[in-house]
C-alpha positions as CSV (number, residue, x, y, z in Angstrom):
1,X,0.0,0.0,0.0
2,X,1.4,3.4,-1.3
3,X,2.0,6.6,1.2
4,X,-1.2,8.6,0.9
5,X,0.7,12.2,1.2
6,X,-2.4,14.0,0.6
7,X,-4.2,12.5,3.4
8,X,-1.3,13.0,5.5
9,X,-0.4,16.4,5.0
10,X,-4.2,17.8,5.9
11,X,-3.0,16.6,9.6
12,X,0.3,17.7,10.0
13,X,1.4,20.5,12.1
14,X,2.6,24.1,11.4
15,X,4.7,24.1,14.6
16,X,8.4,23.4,14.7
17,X,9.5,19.9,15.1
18,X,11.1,16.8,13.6
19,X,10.2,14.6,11.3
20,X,11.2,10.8,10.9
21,X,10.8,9.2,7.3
22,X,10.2,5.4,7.6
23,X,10.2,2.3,5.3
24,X,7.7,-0.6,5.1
25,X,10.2,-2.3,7.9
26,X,9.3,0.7,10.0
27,X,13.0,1.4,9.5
28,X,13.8,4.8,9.5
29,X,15.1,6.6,5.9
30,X,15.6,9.9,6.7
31,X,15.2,12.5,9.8
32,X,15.1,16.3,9.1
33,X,13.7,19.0,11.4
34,X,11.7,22.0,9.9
35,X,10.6,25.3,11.1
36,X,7.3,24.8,9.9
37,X,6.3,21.2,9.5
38,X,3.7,21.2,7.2
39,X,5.4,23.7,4.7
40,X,8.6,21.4,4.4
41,X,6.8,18.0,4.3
42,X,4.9,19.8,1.4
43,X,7.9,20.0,-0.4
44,X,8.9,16.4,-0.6
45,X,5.6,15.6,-2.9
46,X,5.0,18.7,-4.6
47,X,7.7,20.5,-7.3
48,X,10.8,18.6,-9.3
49,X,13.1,16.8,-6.8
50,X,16.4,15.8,-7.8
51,X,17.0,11.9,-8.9
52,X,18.3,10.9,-5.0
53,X,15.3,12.7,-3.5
54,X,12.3,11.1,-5.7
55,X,14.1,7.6,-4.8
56,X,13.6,8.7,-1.1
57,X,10.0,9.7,-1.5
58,X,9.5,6.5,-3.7
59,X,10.2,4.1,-0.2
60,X,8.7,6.3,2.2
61,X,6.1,3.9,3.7
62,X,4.9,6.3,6.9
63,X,6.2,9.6,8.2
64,X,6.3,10.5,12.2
65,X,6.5,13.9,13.6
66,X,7.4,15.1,17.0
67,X,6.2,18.6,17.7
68,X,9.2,20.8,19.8
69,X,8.9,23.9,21.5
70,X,11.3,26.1,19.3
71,X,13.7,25.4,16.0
72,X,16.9,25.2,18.4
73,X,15.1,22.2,20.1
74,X,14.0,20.5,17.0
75,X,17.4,20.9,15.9
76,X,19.2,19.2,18.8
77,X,16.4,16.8,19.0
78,X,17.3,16.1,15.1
79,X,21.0,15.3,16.0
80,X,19.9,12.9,18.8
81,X,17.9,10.9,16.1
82,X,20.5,10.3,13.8
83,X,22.8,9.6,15.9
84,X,20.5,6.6,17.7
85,X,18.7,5.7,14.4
86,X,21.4,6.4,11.7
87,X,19.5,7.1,8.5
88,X,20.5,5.9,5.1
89,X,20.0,9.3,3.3
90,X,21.1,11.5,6.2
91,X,24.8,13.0,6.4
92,X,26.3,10.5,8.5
93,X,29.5,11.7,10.8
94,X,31.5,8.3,11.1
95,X,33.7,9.5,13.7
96,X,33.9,7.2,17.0
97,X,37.2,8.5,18.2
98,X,37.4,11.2,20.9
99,X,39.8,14.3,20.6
100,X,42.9,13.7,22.3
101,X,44.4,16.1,24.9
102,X,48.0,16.6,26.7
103,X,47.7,16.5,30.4
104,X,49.6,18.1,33.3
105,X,48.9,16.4,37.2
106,X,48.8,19.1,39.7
107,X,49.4,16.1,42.0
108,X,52.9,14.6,41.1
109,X,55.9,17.2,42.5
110,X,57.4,16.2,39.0
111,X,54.5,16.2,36.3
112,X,54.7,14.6,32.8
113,X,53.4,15.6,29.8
114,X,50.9,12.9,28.7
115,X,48.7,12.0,26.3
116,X,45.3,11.4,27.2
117,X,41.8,10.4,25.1
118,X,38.8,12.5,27.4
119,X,39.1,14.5,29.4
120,X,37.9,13.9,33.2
121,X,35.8,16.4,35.1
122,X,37.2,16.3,38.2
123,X,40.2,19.1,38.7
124,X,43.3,17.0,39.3
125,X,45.6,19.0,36.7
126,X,45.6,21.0,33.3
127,X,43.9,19.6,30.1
128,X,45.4,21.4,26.9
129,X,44.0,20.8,23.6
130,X,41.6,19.3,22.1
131,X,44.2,18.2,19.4
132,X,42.7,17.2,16.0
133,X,45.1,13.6,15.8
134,X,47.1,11.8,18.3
135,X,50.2,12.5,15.9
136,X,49.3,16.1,16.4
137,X,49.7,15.5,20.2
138,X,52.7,13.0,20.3
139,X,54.5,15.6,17.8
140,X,54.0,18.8,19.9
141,X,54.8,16.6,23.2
142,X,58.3,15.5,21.2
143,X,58.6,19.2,20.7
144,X,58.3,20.7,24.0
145,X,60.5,17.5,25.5
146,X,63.1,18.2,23.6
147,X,63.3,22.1,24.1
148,X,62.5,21.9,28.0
149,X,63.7,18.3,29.0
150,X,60.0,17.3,30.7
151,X,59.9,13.8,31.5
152,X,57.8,11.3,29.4
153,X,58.0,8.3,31.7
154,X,55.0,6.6,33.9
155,X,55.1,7.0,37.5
156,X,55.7,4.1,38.6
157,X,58.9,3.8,36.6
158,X,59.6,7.5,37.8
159,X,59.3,6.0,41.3
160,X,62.0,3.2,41.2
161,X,64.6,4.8,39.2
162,X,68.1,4.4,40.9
163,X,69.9,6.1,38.0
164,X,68.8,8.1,34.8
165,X,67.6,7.0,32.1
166,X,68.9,7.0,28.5
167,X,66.3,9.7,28.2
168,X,68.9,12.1,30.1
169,X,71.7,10.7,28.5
170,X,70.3,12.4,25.1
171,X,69.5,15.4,26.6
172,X,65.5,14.8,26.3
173,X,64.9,14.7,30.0
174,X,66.6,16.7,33.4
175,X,66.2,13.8,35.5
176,X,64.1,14.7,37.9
177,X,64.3,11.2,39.2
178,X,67.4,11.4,40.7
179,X,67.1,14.6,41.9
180,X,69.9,15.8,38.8
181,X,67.1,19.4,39.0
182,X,65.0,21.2,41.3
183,X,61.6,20.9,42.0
184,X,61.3,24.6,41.5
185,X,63.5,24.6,38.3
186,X,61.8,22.0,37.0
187,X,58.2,23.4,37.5
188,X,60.0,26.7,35.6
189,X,60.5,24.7,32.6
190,X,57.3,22.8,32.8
191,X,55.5,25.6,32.6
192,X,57.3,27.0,29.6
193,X,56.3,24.0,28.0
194,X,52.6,24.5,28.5
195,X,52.9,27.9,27.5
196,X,54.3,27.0,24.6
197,X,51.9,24.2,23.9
198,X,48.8,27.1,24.5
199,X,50.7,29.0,21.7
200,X,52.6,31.7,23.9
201,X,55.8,30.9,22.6
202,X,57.6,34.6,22.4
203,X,56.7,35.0,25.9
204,X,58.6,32.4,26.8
205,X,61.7,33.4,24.6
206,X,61.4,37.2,26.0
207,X,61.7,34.9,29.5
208,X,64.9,32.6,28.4
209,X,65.9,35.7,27.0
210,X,66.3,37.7,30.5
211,X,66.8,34.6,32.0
212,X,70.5,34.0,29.9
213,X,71.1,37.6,30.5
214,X,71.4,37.7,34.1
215,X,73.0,34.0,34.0
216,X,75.9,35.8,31.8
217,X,75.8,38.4,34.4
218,X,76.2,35.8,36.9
219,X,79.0,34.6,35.1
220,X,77.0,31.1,34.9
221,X,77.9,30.8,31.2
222,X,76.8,26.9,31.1
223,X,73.5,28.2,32.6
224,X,73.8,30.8,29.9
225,X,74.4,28.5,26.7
226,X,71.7,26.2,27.7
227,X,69.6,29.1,27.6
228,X,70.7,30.4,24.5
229,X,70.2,26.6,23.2
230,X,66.4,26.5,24.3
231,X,66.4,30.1,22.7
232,X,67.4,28.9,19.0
233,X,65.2,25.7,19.3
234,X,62.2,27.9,20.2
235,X,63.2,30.2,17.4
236,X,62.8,27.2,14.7
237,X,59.6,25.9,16.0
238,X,58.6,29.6,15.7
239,X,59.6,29.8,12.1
240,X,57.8,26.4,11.4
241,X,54.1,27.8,12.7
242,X,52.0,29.5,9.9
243,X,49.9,30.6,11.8
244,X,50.5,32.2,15.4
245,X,48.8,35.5,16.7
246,X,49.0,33.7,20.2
247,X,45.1,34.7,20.3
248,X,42.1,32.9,19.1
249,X,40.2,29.6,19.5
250,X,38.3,28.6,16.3
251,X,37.3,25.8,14.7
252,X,37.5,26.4,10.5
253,X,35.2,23.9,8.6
254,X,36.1,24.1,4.3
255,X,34.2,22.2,2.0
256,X,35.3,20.7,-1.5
257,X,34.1,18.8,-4.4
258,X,34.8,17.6,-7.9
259,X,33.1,15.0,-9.5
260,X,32.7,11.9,-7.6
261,X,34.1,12.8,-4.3
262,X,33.5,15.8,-1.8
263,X,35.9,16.2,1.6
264,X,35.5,18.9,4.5
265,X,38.4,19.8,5.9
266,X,38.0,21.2,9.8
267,X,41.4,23.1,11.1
268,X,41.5,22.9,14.6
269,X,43.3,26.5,16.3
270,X,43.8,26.9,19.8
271,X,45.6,30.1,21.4
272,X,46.0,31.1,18.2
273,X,48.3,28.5,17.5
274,X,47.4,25.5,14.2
275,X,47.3,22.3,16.3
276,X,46.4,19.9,12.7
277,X,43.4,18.9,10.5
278,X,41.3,16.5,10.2
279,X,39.5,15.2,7.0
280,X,36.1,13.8,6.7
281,X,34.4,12.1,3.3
282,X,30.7,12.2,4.6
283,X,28.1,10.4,2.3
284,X,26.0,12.9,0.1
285,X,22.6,10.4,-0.3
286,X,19.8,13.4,-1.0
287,X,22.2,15.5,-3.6
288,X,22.4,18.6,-0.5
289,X,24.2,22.1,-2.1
290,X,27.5,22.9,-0.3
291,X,26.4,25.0,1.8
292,X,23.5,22.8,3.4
293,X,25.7,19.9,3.7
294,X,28.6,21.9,5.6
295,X,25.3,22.9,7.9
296,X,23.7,19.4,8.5
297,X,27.6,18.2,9.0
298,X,28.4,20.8,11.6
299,X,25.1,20.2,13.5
300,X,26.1,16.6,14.0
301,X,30.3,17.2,14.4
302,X,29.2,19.5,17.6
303,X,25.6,18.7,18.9
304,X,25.1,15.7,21.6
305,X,28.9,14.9,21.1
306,X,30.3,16.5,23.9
307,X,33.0,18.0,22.0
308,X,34.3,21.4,23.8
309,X,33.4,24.2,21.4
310,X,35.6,26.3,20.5
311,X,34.7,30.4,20.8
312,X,34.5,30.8,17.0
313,X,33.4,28.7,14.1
314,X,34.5,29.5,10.8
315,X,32.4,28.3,7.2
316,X,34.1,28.3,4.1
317,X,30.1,28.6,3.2
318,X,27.5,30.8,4.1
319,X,25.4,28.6,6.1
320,X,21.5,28.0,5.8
321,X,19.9,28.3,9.5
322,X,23.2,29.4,10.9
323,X,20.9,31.7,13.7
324,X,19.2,28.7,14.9
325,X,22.8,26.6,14.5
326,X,24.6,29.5,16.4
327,X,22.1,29.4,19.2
328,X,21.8,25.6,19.6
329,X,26.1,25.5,19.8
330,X,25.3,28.5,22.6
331,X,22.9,26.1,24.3
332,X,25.2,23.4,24.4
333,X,28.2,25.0,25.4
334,X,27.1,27.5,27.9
335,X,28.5,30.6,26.6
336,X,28.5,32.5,23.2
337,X,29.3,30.9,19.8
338,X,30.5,32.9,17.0
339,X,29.3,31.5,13.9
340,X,31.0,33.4,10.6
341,X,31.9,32.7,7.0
342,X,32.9,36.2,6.0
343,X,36.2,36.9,8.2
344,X,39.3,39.3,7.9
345,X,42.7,39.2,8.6
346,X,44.6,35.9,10.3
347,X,40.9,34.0,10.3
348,X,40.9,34.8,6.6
349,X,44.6,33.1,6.3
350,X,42.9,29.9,8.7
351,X,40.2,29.6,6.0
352,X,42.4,29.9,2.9
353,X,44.7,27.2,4.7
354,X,41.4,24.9,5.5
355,X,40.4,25.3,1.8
356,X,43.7,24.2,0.2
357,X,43.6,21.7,2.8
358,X,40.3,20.2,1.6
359,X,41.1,20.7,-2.3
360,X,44.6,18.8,-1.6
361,X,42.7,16.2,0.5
362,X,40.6,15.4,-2.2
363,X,43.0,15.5,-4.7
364,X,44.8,12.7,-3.3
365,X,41.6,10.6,-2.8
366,X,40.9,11.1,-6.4
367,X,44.0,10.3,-7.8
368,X,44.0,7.5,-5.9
369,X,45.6,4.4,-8.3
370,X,43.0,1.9,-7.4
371,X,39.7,4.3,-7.8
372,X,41.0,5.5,-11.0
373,X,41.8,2.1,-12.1
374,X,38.4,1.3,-11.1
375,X,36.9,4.4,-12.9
376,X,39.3,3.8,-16.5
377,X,37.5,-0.2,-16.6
378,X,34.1,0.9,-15.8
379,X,34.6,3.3,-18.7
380,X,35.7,0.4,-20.7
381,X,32.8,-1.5,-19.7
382,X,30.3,1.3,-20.3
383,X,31.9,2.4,-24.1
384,X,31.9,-1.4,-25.0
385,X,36.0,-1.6,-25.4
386,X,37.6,-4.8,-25.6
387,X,41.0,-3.2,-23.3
388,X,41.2,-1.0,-21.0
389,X,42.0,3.0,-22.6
390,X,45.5,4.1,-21.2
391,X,45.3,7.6,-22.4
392,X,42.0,10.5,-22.8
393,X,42.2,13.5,-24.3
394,X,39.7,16.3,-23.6
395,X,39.2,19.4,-25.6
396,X,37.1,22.6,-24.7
397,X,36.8,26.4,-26.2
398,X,36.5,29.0,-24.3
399,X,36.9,32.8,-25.2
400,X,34.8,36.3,-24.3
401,X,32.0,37.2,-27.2
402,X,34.5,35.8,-29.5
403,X,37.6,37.2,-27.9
404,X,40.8,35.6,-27.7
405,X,39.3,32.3,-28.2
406,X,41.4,29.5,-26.9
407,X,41.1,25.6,-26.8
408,X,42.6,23.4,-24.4
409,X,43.7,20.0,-24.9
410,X,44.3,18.2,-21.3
411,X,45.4,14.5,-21.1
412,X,44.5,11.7,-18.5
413,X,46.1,8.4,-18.4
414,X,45.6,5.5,-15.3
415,X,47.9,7.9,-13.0
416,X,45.4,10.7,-13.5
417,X,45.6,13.9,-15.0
418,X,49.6,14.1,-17.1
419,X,50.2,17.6,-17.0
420,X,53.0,17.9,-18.8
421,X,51.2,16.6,-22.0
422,X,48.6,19.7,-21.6
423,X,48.8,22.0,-24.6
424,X,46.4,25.4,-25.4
425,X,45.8,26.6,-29.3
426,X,45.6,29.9,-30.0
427,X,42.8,30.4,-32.2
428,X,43.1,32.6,-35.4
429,X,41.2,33.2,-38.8
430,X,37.9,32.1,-37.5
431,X,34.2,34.1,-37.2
432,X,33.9,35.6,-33.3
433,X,32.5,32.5,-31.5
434,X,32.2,30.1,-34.1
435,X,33.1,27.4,-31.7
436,X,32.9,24.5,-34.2
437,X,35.6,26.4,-36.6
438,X,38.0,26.5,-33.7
439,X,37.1,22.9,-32.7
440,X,38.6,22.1,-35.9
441,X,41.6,24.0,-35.8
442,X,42.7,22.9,-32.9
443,X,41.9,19.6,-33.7
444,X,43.8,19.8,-37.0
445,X,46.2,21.2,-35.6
446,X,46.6,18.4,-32.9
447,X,46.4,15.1,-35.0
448,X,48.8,16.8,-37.6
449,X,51.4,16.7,-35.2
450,X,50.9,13.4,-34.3
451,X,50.7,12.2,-37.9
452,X,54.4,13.6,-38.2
453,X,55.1,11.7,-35.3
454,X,54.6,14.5,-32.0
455,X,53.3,12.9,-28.9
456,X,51.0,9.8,-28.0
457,X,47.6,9.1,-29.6
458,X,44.8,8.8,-27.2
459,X,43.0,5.9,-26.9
460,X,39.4,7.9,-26.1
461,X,38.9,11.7,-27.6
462,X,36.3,13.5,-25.7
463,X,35.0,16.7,-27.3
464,X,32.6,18.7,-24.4
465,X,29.7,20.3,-26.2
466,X,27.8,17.6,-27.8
467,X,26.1,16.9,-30.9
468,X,28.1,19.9,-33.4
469,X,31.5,19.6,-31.6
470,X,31.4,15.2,-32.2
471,X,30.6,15.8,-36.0
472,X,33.0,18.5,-36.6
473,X,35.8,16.4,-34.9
474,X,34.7,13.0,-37.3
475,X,35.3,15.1,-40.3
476,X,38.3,15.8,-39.5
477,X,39.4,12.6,-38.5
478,X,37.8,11.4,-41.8
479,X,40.0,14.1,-43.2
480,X,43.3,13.3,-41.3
481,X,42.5,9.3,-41.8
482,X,42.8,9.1,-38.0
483,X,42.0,5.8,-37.2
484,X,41.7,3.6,-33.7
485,X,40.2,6.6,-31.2
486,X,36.7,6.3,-29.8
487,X,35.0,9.7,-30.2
488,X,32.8,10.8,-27.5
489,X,30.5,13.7,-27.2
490,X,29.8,15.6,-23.6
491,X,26.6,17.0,-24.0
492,X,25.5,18.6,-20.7
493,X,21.6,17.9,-19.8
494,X,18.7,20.7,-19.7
495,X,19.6,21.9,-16.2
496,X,23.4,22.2,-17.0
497,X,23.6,20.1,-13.5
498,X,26.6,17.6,-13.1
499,X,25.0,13.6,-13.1
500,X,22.6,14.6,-16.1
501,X,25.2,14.4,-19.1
502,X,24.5,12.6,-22.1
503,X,27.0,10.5,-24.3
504,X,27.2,10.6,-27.7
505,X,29.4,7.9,-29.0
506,X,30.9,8.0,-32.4
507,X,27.8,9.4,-33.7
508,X,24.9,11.3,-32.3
509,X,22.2,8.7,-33.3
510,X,24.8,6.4,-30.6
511,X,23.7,8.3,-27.1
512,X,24.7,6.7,-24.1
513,X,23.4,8.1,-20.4
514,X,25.3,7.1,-17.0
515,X,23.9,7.3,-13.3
516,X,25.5,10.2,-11.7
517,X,27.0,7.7,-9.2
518,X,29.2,6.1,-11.9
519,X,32.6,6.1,-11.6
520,X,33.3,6.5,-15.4
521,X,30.4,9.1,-15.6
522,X,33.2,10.8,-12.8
523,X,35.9,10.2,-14.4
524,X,34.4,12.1,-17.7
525,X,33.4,15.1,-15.7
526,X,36.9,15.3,-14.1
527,X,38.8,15.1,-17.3
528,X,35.9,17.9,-18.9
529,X,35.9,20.1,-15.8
530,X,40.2,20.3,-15.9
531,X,39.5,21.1,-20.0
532,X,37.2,23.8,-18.8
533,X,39.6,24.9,-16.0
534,X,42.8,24.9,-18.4
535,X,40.9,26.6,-21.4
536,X,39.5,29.2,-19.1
537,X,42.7,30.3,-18.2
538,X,44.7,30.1,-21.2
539,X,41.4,32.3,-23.1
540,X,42.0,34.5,-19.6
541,X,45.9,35.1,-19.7
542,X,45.6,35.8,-23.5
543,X,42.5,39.0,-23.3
544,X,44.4,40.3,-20.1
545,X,47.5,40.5,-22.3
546,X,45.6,42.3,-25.2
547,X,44.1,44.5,-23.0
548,X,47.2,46.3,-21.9
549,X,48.8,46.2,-24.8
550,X,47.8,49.6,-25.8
551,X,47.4,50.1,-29.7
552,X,49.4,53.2,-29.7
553,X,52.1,51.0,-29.3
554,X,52.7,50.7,-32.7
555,X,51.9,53.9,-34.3
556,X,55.3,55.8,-35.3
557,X,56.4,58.7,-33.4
558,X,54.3,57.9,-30.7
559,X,55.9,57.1,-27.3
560,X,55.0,56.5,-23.8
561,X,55.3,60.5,-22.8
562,X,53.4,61.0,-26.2
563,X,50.8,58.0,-25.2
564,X,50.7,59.2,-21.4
565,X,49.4,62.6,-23.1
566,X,46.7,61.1,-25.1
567,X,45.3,58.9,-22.2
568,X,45.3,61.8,-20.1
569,X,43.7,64.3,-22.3
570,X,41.0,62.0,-23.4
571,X,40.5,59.7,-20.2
572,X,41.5,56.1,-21.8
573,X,41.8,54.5,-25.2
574,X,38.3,54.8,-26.0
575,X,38.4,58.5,-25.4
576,X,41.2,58.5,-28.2
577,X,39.1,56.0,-30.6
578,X,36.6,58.3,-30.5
579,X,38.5,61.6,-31.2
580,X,38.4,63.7,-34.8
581,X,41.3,64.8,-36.3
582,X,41.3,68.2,-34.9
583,X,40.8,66.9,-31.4
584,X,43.9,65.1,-31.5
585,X,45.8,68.0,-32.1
586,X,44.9,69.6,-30.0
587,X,47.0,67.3,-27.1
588,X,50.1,69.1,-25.9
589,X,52.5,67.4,-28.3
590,X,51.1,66.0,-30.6
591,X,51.2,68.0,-34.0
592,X,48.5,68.0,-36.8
593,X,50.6,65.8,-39.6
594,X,50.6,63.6,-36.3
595,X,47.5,63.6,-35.1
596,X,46.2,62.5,-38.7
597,X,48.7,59.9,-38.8
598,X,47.2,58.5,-35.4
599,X,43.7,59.1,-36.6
600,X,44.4,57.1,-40.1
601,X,46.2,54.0,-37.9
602,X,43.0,54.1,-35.6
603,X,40.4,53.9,-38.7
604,X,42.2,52.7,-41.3
């Protein structure tokens, strides 16, 4: 028996609440909260969904509702479901590991440094982090015990210790167990090291610093060069931070995608001081936008986790609901939460380093050797091959109107994209914006070169813009007698949406259409997205460089003080376009036998 919507949606509520999507199992599909219940349960079987979405409404045997008493509340009640009931087609967070901290006991006359998974309530010592990794902790803890000599042993080992250890014989520890330091030296340099660890590093230099000076005064020169020692070591790990206003705690969430993968990147600064990233691959199953999907993933990262919040969050997106998100993050953490995307300064620096994060994240999962392995066969399956293609070419237009039209040629073998194998044409002699004449020069221009015996043949010649572009490039491989590459078209669908493309193969009565979820349909949009990308900036680089070349230039007996004149009298180039004759000479400098000769190079 099918969902009766209409029936349904006469009794739901208007009130803000949650809503669980279930199955004919009674399993639940989906849980979404909504400001208005009725209005967004609406939407699920009125309009055009996407592909994923209809599939959901397709299995939806019942839907339950639970009324709350504000949108913050439906929102944390939302989180609490999909953690307990985990959803197929919700964003799933698969992240079971707890942040890792360093410790320092307030009970042990000699403290360690350790590493420790949660952090316990009850106040028995200092709790810095959260770190984002357990390297990030082990590699700021071999830091700090290296500069500052804090002991890295257990207690009870600390407690039977007749002699030191090999840790003081390489200078990593003072020995504290045999008494080699004080207990008020050592608690000096232990709490360097936490200052240091909470990002107030040039603090404790200025401190070393006055400390070695009144050593030398002292005439304690081995006091002295251990100082300056400490000094130079601090200096490096200085020089290694990128980041480090010693002020700001912030959590910086960047989101990227290409075709067949997404990652969201989440930079972790505390003190003002990078502590490491983390990267996440969350499952997309309802087709969200970015921005959405950054939303529904913080909600769940933060909310009924017990994670400490940081004072700031940081988007790479501007984020749907981010009132309500900002106050349920409040609610949790008992105090304020900034919640920002647009930011200045050192947080813009944090967000341009989370976003190169995320891109190079995802670059390496994509070029992956097995999943493009796995992508180059399923596209051997899907054309009909008998082997495996080792090499794709890709070719794109682009220009401006007509304008300094460029086509790219970009080249993908089982490694992934071969870069140094990418070449751009220069288009000439052509209408403005015929694309299909500078399809075919470039295309001539290509397979001409490898008739004479230049570069590798492709095995597969994709040509992005359909039907025209596929029979422009078979006449010229009819005209070249290229033989022994498949042709395929890119044609993208109605919407222009990534997932709808159609295939033309060979010939446009051959059409061929892929699920979105393919890995050869993703392979095809990566290699057409880098033609894009490379055509777009060769057409760019090539109009900038028109642009300021100024066509005085090459008018005799005009130079740059003459051309300075002209651009200031008349405000710009056009300003001189449009000038008569008599207006020209009228320019301090310029003469009238001049000014005609300018006019006459202008107009012909």
């Amino acid at each position: 028996m099918s969902f009766d919507a209409k029936h349904f949606l006469k009794t739901v509520s208007e009130s803000p609440g949650v809503y669980r999507m279930l199955d004919d199992q009674g399993n639940a599909l989906y849980v979404g909260k909504a400001k208005r219940l009725k209005a967004r349960l609406a939407s699920y079987f009125r309009g055009a969904l996407n592909t994923k979405t209809q599939a959901l409404v397709g299995r939806i045997a019942d839907v339950q509702v639970t009324i709350t008493r504000s949108e913050t509340e439906a929102l944390l009640l939302e989180q609490t479901l999909i953690k307990e009931l985990r959803p197929p087609y919700n964003i799933l967070l698969r992240d079971d590991k707890s942040y890792p901290y360093v410790f320092a006991s307030d009970r042990h006359p000699y403290p360690a440094l350790e590493f420790k998974r949660t952090r316990h309530k009850r106040n028995d010592g200092r709790y810095l982090g959260p770190y984002p990794s357990s390297h990030a902790v082990r590699e700021s803890l071999a830091l700090v015990q290296k500069i500052f000599r804090i002991r890295n042993c257990e207690d009870s080992v600390f407690a039977h210790r007749a002699r030191p250890c090999l840790q003081y014989q390489i200078q990593r520890c003072s020995a504290p167990c045999v008494d080699y330091i004080s207990e008020e030296d050592y608690r000096r340099d232990l709490e360097h090291a936490v200052m240091c660890l909470e990002g107030k590093s040039e603090k404790v230099t200025q401190q070393l610093s006055e400390s070695m000076e009144a050593a030398s005064r002292a005439l304690d020169f081995e006091e002295a060069a251990r100082l300056r020692d400490q000094i130079q070591q601090l200096r490096r790990l200085q020089e290694r931070q990128i980041v480090d206003t010693e002020a700001g705690d912030a959590d910086i969430f960047a989101f990227a995608e290409r075709p067949g993968g997404l990652c969201i990147s989440v930079l972790t600064i505390r003190q003002g001081r990078m502590l490491g990233a983390r990267h996440y691959s969350p499952g997309n199953g309802l087709d969200l936008p970015p921005d959405e999907l950054l939303g529904e993933f913080i909600s769940q990262f933060y909310l009924g986790q017990g994670r400490e919040l940081p004072q700031e969050v940081i988007t790479s997106h501007a984020l749907p609901d981010s009132d309500l998100l900002q106050a349920a993050l409040a609610e949790q953490a008992g105090k304020r939460i900034r919640l920002a995307h647009q930011v200045r300064g050192h947080r813009a620096q944090w967000l341009q380093l989370a976003r190169t994060n995320a891109e190079q994240h995802l670059a390496t999962q994509m070029a992956n050797r097995t999943q493009l392995s796995k992508r180059f066969e399923t596209l051997r399956d899907a054309l009909g091959m008998q082997t495996t293609p080792e090499r794709l070419e890709c070719f794109d237009i682009s220009h401006s109107h007509g304008e300094a039209t460029v086509a790219s040629c970009v080249v993908f073998d089982q490694d992934g994209p071969v870069k140094s194998d990418y070449r751009r044409f220069n288009i000439e002699g052509v209408a403005a914006g015929d694309d299909y004449a500078a399809m075919r020069q470039a295309l001539i221009r290509r397979f001409k070169r490898l008739q004479q015996g230049e570069g590798k043949c492709p095995d597969i010649l994709l040509v992005d813009g359909g039907k025209g572009q596929l029979n422009m490039a078979r006449e010229v491989f009819a005209e070249l007698e290229v033989v022994g590459v498949r042709l395929v078209g890119v044609a993208k669908g109605t919407t222009r949406k990534p997932g709808l493309e159609t295939l033309f193969i060979e010939t446009v009565d051959n059409t061929l259409s892929l699920d979105g979820g393919s890995p050869a349909l993703h392979l095809i949009q990566h290699i057409r997205d880098e033609a894009h990308r490379f055509a777009i900036t060769g057409h760019r680089q090539r109009r900038d460089k028109t642009r300021r070349t100024s066509t005085l230039q090459d008018i005799p007996g005009i130079g740059p003080k003459r051309r300075r004149e002209l651009l200031r009298f008349f405000g710009g180039l056009q300003g001189v376009n449009h000038a008569t004759r008599d207006e020209l000479a009228r320019v301090p400098g310029i003469s009238a036998s001049l000014a005609a000769s300018i006019h006459q190079a202008l107009h012909g």
